[in-house]
MDAnalysis code that builds the backbone (N, CA, C; Angstrom):
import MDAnalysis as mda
import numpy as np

u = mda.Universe.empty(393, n_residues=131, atom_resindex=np.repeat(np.arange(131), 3), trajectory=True)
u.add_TopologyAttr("name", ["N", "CA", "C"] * 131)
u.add_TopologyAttr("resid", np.arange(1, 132))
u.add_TopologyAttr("resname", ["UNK", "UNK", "UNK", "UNK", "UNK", "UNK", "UNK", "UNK", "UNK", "UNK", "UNK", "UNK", "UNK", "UNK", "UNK", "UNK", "UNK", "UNK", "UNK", "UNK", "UNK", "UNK", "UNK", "UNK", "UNK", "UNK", "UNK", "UNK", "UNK", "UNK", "UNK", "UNK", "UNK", "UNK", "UNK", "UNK", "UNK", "UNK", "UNK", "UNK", "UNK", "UNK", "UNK", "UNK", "UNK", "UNK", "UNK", "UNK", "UNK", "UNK", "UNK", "UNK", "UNK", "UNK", "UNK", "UNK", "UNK", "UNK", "UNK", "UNK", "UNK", "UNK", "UNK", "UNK", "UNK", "UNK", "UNK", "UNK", "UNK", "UNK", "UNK", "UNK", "UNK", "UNK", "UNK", "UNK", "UNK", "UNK", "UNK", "UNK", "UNK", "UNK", "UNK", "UNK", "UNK", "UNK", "UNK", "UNK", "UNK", "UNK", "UNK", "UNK", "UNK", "UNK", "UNK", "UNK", "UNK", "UNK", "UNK", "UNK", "UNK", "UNK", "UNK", "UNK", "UNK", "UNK", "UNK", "UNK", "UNK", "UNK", "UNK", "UNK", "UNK", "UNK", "UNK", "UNK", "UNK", "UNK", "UNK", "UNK", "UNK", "UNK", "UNK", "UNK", "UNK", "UNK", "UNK", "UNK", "UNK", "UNK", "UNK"])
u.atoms.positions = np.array([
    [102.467, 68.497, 47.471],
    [102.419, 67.146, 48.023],
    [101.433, 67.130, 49.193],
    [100.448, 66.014, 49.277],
    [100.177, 65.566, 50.608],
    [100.550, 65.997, 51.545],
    [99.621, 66.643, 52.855],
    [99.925, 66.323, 54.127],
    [99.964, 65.662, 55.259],
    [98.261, 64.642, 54.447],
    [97.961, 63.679, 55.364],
    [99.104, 62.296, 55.059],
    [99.086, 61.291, 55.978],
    [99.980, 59.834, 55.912],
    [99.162, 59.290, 54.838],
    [98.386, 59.315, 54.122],
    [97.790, 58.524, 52.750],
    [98.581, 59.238, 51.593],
    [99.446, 57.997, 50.777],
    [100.013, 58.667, 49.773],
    [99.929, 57.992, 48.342],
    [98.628, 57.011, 48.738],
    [98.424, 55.942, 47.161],
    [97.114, 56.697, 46.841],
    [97.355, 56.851, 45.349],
    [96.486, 57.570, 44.660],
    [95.239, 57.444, 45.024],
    [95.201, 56.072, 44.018],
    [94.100, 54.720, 44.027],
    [93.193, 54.993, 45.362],
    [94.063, 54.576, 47.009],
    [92.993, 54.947, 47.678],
    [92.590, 56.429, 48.004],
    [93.111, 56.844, 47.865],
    [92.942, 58.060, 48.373],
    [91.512, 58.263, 47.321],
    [91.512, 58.360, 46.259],
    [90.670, 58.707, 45.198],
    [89.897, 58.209, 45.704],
    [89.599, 56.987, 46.173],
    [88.724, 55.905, 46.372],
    [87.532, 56.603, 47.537],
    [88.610, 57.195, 48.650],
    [88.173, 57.527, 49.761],
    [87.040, 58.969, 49.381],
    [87.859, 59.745, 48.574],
    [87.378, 60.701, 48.378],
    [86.236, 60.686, 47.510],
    [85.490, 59.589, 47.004],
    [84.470, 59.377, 46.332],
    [83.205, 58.604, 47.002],
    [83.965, 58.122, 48.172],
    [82.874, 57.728, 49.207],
    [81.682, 58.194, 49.590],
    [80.679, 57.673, 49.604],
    [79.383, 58.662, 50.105],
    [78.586, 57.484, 51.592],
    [77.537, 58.226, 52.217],
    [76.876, 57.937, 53.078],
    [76.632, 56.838, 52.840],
    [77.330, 55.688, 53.820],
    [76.866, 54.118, 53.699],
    [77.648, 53.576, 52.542],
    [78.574, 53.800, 51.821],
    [79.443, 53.216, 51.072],
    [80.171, 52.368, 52.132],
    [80.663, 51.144, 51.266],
    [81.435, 50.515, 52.577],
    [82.881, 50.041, 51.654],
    [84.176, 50.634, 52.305],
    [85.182, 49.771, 51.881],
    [85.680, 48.626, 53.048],
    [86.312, 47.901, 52.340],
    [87.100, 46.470, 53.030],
    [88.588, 46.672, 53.045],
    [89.026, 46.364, 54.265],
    [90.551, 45.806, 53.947],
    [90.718, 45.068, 54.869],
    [91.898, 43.933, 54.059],
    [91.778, 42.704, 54.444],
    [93.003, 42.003, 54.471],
    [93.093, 41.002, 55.133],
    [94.328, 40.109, 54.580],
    [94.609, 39.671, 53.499],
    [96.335, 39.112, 53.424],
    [96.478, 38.758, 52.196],
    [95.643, 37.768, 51.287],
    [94.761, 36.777, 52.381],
    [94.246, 35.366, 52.084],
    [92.747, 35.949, 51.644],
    [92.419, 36.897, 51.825],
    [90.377, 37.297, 51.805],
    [90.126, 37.004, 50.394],
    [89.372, 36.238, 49.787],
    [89.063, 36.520, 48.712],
    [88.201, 37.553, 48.087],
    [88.175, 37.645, 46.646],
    [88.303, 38.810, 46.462],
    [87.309, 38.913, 44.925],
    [86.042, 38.931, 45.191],
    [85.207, 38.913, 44.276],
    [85.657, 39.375, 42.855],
    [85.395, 38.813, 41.388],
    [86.331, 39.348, 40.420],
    [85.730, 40.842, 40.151],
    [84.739, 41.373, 40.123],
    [83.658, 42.081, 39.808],
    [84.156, 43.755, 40.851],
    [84.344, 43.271, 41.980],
    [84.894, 44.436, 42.787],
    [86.145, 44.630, 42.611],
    [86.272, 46.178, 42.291],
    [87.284, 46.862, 42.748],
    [88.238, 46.644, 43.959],
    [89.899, 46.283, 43.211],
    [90.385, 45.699, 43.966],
    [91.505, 46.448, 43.830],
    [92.345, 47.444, 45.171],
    [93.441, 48.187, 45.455],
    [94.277, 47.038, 46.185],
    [95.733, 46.661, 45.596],
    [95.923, 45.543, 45.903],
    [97.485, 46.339, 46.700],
    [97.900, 46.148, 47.842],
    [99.014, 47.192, 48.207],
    [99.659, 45.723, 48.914],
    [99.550, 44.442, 48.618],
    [100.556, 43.571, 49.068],
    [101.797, 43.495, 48.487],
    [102.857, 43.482, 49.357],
    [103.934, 43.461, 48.753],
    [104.974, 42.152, 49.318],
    [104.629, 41.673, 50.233],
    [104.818, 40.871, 50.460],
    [104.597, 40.151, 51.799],
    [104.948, 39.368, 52.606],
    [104.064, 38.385, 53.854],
    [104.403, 39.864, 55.028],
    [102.846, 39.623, 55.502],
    [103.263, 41.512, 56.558],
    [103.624, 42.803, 55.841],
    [103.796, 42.919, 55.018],
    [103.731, 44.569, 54.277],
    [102.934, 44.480, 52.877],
    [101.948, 45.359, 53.545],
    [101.920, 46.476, 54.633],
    [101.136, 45.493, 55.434],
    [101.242, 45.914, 56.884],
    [99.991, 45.088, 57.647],
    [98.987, 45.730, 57.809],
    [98.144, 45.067, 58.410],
    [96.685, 45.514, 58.077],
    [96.219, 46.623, 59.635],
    [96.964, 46.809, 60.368],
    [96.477, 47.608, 61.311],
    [97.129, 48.889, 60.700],
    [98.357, 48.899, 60.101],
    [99.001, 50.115, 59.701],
    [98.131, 50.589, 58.392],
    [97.713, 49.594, 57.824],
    [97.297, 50.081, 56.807],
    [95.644, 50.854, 56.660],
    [95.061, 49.921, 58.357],
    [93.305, 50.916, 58.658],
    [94.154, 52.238, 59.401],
    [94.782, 52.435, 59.760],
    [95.411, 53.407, 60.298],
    [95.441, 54.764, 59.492],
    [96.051, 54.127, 58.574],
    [96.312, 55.338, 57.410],
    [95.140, 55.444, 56.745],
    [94.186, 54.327, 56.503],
    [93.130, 55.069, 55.680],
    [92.164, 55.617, 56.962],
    [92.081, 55.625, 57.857],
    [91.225, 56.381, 59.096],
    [92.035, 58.023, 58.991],
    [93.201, 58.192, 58.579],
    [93.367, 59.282, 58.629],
    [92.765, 60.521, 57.660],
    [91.364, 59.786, 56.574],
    [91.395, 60.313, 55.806],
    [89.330, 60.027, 55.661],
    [89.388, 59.368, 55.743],
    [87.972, 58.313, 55.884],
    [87.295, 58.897, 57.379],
    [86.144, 58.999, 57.054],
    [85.100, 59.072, 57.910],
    [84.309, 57.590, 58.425],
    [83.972, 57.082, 59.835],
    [83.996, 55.926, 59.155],
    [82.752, 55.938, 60.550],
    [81.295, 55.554, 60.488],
    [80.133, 55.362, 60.914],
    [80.082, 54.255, 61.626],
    [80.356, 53.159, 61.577],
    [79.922, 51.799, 61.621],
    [80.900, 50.702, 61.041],
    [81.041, 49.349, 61.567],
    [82.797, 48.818, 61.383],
    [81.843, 47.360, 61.407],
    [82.030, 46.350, 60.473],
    [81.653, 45.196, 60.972],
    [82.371, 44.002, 60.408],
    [82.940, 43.225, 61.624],
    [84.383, 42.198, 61.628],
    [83.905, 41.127, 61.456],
    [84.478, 40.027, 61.604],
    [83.850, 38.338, 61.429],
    [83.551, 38.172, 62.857],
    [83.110, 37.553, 63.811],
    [82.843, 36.795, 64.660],
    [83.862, 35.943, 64.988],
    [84.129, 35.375, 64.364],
    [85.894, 34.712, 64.306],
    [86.952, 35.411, 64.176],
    [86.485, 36.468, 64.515],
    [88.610, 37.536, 64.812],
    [88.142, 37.259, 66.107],
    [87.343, 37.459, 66.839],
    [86.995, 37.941, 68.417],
    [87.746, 36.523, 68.989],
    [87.528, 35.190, 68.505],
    [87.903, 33.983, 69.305],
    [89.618, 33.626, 68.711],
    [89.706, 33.858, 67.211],
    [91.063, 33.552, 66.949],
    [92.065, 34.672, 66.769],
    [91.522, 35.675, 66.416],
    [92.902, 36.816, 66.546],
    [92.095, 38.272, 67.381],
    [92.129, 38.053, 68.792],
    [91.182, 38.798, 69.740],
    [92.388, 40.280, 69.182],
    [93.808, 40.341, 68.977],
    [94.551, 41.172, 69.615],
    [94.235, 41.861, 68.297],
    [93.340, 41.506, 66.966],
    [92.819, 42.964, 65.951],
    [91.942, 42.932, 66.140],
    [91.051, 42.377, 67.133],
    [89.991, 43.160, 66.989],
    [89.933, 44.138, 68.345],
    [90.525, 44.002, 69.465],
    [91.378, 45.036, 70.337],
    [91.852, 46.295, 69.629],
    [92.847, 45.798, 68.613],
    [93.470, 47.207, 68.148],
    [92.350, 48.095, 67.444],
    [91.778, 47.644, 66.232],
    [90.434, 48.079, 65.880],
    [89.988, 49.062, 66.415],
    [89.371, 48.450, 68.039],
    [88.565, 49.015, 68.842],
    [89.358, 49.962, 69.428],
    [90.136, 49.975, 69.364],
    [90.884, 51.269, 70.131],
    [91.378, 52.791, 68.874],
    [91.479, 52.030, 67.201],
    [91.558, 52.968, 66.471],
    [90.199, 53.366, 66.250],
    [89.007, 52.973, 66.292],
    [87.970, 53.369, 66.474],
    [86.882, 53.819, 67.702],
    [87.667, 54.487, 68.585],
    [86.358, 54.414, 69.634],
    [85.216, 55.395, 69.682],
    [84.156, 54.472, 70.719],
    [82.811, 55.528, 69.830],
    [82.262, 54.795, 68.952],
    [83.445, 54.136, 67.881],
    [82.064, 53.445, 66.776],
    [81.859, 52.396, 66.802],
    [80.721, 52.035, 66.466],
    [79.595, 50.828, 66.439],
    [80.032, 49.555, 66.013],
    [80.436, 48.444, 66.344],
    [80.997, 47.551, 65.653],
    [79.814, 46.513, 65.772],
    [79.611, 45.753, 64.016],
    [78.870, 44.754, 64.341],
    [79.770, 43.485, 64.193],
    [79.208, 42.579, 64.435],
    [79.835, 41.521, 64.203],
    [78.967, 40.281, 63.328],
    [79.653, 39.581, 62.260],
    [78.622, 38.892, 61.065],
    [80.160, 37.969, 61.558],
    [79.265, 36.025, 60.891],
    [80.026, 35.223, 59.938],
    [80.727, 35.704, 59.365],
    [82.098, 35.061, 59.100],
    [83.243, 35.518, 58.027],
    [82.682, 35.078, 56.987],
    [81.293, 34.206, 56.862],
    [81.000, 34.014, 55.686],
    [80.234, 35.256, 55.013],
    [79.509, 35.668, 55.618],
    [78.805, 37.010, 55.175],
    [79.822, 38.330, 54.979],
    [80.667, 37.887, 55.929],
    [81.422, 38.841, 55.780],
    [82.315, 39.104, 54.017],
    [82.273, 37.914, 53.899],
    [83.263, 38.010, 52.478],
    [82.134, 38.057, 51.213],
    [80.731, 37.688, 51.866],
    [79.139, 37.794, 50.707],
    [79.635, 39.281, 50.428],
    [79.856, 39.971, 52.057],
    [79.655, 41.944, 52.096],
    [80.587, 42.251, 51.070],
    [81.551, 42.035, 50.717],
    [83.073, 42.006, 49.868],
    [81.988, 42.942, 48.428],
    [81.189, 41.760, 48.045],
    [80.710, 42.261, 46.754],
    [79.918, 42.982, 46.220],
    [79.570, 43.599, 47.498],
    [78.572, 45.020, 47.701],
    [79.413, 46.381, 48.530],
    [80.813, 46.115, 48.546],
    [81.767, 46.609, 48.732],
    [82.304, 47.810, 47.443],
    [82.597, 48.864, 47.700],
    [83.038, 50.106, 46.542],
    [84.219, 49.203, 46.372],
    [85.064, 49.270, 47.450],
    [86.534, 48.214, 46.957],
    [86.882, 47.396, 48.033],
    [87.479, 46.332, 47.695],
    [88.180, 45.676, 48.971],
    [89.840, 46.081, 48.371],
    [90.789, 46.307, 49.810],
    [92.164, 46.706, 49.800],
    [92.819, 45.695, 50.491],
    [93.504, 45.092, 49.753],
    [94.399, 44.004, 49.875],
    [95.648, 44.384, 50.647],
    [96.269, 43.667, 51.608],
    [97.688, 43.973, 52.380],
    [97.924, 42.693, 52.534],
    [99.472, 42.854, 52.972],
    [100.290, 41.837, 53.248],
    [100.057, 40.844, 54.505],
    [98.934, 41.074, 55.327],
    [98.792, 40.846, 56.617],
    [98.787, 39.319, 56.646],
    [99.317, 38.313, 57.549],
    [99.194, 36.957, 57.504],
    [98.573, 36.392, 58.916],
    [97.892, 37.328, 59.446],
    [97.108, 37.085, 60.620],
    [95.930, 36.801, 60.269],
    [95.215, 35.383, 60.490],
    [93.835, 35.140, 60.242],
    [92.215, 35.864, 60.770],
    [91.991, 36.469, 59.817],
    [90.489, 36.902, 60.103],
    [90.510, 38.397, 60.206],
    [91.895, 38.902, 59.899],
    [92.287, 40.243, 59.901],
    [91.665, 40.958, 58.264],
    [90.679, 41.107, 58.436],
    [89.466, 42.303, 58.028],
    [88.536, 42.935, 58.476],
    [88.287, 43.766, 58.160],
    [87.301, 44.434, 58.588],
    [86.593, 45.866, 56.963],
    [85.064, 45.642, 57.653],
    [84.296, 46.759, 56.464],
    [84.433, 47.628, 57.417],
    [84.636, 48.953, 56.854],
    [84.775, 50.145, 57.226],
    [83.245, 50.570, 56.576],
    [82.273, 51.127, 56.944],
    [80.778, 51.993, 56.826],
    [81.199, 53.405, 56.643],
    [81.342, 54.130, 55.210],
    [81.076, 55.374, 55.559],
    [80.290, 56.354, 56.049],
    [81.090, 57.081, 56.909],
    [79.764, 58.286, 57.288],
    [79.534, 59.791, 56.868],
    [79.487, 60.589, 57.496],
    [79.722, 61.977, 56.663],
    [80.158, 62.760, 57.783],
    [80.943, 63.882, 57.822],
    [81.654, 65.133, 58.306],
    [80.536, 66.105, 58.725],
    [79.452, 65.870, 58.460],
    [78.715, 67.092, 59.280],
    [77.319, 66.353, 59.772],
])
């Protein structure tokens, strides 16, 4: 069995196939969700899993370069993009339109769906590499 806190196949596999500049998404329950991309869907219902627990666990496993949020978490839900910044420090955050942001979705390896019902709660994770 596992030692790390990641225990869904799906991402884990996902993670582990990542390369330099791959970008995954995870997002709220509401993000839409291009039909075309790969979609790990772990909602189970309103708040589970939420979406800080759930970058949490995939940071425990993920290498992650570069982070870029909507522009609209910063004014309507400041307190994820706070947490974010504190599970990431050191890395680079850009900030795009939530409209671009959800264009990025479909040039995305996968977007990961959670239960989260806090608005604007996504973020692309940028892979990087270990050495």
């Amino acid at each position: 069995m596992k030692k790390t806190p990641l225990l869904n196949v799906a991402l884990s596999e996902l993670i582990a196939s990542l390369g330099h500049g791959d970008m995954l998404v995870i997002g709220d329950a509401g993000l839409p969700i291009p039909a075309e991309t790969y979609r790990i869907d772990l909602a189970l219902t309103r708040g589970v899993p939420g979406f800080i627990e759930t970058v949490r666990t995939v940071l425990s496993e993920m290498q992650v370069e570069r982070v870029i949020v909507a522009e609209e978490t910063a004014r309507v839900s400041p307190h994820v993009l706070q947490e974010l910044e504190a599970l990431l420090p050191g890395v680079p955050f850009e900030r795009v339109s939530h409209e671009l942001l959800k264009d990025l979705c479909g040039r995305a390896r996968a977007v990961v769906r959670t239960g989260e019902f806090t608005p604007y709660a996504n973020v692309i994770l940028v892979a990087g590499v270990v050495f």
